[in-house]
VOPAGU-2260 file (C-alpha; in pm, 1 decimal, decimal comma):
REM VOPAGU-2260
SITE   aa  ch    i         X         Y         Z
SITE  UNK   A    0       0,0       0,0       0,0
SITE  UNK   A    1      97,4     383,4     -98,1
SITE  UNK   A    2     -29,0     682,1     126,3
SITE  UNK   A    3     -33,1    1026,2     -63,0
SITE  UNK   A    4    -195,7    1319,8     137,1
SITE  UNK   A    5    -441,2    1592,9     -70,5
SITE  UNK   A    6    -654,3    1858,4     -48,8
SITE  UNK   A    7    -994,3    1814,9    -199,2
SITE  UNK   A    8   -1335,5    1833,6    -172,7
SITE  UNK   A    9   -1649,2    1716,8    -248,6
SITE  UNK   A   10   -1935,1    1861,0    -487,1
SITE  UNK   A   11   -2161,6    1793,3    -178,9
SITE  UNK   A   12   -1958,1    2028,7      27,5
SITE  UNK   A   13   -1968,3    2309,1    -231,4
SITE  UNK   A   14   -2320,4    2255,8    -272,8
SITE  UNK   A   15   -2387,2    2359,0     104,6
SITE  UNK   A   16   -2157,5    2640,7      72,0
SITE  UNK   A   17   -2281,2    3064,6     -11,7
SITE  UNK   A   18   -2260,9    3193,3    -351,2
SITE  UNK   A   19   -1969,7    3421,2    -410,3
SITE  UNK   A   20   -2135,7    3764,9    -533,4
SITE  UNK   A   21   -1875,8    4026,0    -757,4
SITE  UNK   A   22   -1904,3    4389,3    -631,3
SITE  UNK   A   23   -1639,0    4527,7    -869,1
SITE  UNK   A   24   -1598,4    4733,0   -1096,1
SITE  UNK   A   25   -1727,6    4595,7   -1489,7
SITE  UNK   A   26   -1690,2    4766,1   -1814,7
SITE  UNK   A   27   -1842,5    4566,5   -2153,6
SITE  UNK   A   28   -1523,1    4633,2   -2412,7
SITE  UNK   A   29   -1689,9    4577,1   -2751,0
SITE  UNK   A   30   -1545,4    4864,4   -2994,6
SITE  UNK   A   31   -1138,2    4910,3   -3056,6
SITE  UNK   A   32   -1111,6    5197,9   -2885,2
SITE  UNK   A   33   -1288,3    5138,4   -2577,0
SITE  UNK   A   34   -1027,7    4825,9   -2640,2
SITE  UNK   A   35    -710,6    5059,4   -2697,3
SITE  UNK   A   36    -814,2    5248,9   -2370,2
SITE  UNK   A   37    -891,7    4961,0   -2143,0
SITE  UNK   A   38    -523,9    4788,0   -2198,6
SITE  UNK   A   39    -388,9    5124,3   -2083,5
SITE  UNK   A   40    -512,5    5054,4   -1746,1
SITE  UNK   A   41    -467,1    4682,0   -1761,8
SITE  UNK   A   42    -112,5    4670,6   -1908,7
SITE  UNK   A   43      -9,6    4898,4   -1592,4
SITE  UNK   A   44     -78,0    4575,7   -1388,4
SITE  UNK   A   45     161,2    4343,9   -1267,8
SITE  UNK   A   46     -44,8    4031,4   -1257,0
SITE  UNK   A   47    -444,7    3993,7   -1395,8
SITE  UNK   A   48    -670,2    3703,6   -1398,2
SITE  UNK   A   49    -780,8    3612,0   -1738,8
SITE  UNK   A   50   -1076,8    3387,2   -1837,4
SITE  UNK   A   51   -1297,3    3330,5   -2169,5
SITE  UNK   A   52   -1649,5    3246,9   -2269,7
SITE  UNK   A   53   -1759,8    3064,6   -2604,8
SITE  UNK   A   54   -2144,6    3072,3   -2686,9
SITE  UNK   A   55   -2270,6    2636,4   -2607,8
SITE  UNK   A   56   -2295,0    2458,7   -2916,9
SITE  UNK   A   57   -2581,7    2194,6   -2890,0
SITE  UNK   A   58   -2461,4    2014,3   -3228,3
SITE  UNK   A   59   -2217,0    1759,4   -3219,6
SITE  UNK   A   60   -1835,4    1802,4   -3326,3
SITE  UNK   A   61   -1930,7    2136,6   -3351,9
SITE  UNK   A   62   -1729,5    2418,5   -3139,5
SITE  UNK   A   63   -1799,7    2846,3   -3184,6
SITE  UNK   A   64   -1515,2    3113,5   -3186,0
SITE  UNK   A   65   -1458,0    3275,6   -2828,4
SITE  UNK   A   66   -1733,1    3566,6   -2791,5
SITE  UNK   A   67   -1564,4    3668,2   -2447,7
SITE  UNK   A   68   -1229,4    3759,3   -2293,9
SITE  UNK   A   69   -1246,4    3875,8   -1901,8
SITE  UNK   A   70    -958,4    4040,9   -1790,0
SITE  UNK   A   71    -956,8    4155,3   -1384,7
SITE  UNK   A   72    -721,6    4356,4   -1145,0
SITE  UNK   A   73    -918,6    4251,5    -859,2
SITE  UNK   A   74   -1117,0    4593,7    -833,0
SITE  UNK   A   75   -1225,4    4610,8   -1201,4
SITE  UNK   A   76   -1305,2    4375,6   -1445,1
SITE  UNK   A   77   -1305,5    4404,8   -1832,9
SITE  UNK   A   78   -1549,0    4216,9   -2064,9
SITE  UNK   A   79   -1393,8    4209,4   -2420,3
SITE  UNK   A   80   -1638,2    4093,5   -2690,6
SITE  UNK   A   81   -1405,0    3879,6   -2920,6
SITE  UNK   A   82   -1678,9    3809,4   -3138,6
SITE  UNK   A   83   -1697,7    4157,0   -3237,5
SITE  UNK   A   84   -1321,5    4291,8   -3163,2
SITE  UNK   A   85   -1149,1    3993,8   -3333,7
SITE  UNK   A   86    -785,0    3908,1   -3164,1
SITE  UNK   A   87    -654,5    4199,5   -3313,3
SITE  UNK   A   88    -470,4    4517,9   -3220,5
SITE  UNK   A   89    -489,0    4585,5   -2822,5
SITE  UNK   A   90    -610,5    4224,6   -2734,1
SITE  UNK   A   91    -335,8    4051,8   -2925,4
SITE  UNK   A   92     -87,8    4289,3   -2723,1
SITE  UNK   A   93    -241,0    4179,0   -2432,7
SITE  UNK   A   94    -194,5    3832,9   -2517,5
SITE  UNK   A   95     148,0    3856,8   -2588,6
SITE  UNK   A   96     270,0    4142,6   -2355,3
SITE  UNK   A   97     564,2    4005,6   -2107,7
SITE  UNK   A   98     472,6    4273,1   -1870,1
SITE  UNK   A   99     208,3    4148,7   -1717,5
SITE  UNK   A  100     149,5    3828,5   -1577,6
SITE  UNK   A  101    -185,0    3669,3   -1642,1
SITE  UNK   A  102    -339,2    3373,6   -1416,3
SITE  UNK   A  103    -624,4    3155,3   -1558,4
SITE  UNK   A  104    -722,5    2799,4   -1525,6
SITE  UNK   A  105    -712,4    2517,8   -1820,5
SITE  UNK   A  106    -583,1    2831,8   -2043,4
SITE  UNK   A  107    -450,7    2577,2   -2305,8
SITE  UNK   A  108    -818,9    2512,5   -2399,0
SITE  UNK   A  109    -904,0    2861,5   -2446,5
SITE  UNK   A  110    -598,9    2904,5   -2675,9
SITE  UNK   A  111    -692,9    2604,2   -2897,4
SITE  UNK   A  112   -1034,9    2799,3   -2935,5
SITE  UNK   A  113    -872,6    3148,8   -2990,6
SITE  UNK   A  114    -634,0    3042,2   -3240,3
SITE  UNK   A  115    -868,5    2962,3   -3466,6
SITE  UNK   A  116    -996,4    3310,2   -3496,2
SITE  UNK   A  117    -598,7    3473,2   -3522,9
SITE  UNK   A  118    -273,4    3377,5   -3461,1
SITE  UNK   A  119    -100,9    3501,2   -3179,6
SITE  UNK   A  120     190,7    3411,2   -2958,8
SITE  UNK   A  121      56,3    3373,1   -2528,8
SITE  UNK   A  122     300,2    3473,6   -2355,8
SITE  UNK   A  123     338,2    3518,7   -1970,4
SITE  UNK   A  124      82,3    3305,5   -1875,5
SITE  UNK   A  125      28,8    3100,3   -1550,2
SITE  UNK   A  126    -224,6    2782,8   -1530,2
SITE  UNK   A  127    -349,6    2740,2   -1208,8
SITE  UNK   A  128    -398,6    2383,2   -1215,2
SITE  UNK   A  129     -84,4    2381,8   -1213,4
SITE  UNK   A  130       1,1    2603,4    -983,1
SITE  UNK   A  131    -207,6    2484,0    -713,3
SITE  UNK   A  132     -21,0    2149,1    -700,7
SITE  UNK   A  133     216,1    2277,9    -504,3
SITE  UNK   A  134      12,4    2376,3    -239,8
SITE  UNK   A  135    -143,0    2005,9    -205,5
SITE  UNK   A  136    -465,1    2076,0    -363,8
SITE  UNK   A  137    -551,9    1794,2    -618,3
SITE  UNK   A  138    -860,6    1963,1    -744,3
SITE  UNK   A  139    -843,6    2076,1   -1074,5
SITE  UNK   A  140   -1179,2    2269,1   -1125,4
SITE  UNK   A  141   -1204,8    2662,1   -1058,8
SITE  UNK   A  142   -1539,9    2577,6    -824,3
SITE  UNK   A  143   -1387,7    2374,0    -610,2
SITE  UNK   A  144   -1028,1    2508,8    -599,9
SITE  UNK   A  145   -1191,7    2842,6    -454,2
SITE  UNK   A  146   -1444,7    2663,5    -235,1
SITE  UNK   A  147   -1136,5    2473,1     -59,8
SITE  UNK   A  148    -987,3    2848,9       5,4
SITE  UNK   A  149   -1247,5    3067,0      64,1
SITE  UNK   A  150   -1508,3    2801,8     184,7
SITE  UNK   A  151   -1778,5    2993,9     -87,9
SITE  UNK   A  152   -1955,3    2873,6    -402,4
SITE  UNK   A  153   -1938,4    3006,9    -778,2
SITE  UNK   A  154   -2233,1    2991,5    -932,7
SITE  UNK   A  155   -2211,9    2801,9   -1262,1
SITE  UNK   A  156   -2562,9    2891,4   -1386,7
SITE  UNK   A  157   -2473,2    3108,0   -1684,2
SITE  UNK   A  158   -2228,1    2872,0   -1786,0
SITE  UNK   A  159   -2475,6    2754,7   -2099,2
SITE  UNK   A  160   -2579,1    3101,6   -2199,6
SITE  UNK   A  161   -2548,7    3308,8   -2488,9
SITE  UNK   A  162   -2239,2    3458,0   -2504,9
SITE  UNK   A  163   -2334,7    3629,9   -2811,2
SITE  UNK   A  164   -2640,1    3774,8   -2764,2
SITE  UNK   A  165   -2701,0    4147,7   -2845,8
SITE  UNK   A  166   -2656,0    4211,9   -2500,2
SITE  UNK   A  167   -2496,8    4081,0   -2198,5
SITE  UNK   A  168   -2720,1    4058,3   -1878,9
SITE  UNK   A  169   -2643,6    4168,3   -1548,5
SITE  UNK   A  170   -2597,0    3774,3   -1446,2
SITE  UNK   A  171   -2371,4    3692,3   -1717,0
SITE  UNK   A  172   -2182,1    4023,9   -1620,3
SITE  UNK   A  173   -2120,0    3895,5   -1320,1
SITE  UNK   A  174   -2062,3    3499,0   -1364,0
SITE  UNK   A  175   -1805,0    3616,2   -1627,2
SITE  UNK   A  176   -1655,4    3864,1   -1389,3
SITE  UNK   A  177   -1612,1    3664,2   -1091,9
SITE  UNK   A  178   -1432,5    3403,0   -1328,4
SITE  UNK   A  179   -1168,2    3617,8   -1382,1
SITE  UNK   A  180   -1163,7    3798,2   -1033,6
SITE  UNK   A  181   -1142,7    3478,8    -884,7
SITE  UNK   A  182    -879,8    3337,4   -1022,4
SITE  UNK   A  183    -672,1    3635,6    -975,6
SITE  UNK   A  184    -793,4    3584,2    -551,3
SITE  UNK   A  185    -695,9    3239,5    -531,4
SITE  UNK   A  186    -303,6    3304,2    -721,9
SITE  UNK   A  187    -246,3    3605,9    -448,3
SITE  UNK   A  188    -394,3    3416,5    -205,3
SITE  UNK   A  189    -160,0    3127,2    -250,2
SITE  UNK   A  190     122,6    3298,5    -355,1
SITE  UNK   A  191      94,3    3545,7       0,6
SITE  UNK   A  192     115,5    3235,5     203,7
SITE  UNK   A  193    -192,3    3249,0     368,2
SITE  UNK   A  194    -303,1    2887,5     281,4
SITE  UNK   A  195    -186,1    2589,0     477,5
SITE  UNK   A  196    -300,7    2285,4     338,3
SITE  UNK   A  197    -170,0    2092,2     650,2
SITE  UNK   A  198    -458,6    2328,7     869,4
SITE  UNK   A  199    -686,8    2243,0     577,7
SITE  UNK   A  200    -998,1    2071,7     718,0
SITE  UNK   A  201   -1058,1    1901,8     396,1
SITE  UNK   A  202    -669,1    1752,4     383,7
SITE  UNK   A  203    -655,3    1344,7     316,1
SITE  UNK   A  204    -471,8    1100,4     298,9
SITE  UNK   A  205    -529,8     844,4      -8,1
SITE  UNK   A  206    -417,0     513,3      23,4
SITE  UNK   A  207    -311,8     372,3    -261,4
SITE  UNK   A  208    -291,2     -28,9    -363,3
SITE  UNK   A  209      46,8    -150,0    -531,8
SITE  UNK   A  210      -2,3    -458,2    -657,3
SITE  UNK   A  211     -61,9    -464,8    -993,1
C-alpha cells in the first residue's frame, strides 16, 4: 500500500456552501477603442486574472469562436467581446505582452479555441492547475479550488448562456466577472502564504494499492 496526502473536496460540500457575489468594478469592451483604452489601465498591472467564454454549441463536433475575454485587477473587471473585436490590435498585445502576468485555469483550452480566430503568440501566462499542485490541492476545477480556500460557491448557472447575444445581462456580467476575479484571488492568495493545506480541514490522505 501507498499513502499520498491531498486537499480536496467534495461537490456535496460546495453545494452547502454561499454563492460568491462580484461587487467590482465591470466595463463591456466591444469597440477598438474602448479596447485601446482599457489595456492602458490593464497593461499597468503586474499580474491579472484572465478567463474566456464561447457561446454552447448543442450540435455535435461542432465548437464556436470565443465571444468573451475577461480580464480583472481585482477591483475592475473588463469584458472584451471577441466576437466583435477579433484578436486583433490591443487584445493581441495583451496576449502577448511580457509585462504582465496573467493567471487563468485550463488556459490551453481557451488558446486552442482562440487560435482559430488569429494567430497570436501567449506569452506570460500562468495555469493554475498547475500552480495549485504545489500547495497540495488535487482539485483541478475553478469551483472547487476556490471553495477549498475561501469556503464559498461560484455559481455556474450562466455557464450555458449566450455569449453572443445582443446584449450581456447583469448575471452573465457577473458569472463572467467573478471568473476572472477569482482566479486572480486564489493566485495572491496562494502565492501570500496564507493557505496551509496541513490546517486544511478538507486535507486526506489516499491510500493507494500496489499490486498490480
Amino acid at each position: 500500500m501507498k499513502a499520498r496526502t491531498e486537499v480536496s473536496i467534495l461537490k456535496d460540500q460546495i453545494a452547502c456552501m454561499p454563492v460568491v457575489n462580484y461587487h467590482g468594478t465591470i466595463s463591456i469592451i466591444d469597440t477598438p477603442e474602448q479596447a485601446e483604452a482599457a489595456m492602458e489601465v490593464i497593461l499597468k498591472s503586474s499580474v491579472v486574472g484572465f478567463d474566456t467564454e464561447t457561446r454552447p454549441s448543442f450540435k455535435k463536433g461542432h465548437t464556436n469562436n470565443v465571444a468573451l475575454m475577461q480580464v480583472s485587477n481585482g477591483e475592475h473587471c473588463w469584458l472584451f467581446r471577441i466576437n466583435r473585436l477579433g484578436i486583433e490590435g490591443a487584445v493581441k498585445k495583451f496576449l502577448e505582452s511580457e509585462t504582465v502576468l496573467k493567471v487563468g485555469l485550463s488556459i490551453k483550452d481557451d488558446f486552442f479555441v482562440m487560435h482559430r480566430s488569429a494567430e497570436f503568440e501567449p506569452i506570460n501566462f500562468i495555469d493554475l492547475q498547475s500552480f495549485v499542485r504545489d500547495y497540495m490541492i488535487a482539485d483541478s476545477s475553478l469551483q472547487k479550488i476556490y471553495g477549498i480556500l475561501f469556503g464559498e460557491r461560484i455559481s455556474k448557472g450562466q455557464r450555458l448562456s449566450n455569449w453572443e447575444a445582443e446584449e450581456l445581462n447583469d448575471a452573465q456580467q457577473k458569472y463572467a466577472s467573478i471568473d476572472a476575479w477569482a482566479c486572480l484571488k486564489i493566485y495572491r492568495y496562494l502565492k501570500d502564504g496564507k493557505f496551509d493545506p496541513k490546517k486544511s480541514p478538507y486535507l486526506a490522505t489516499i491510500i493507494e494499492s500496489t499490486e498490480p
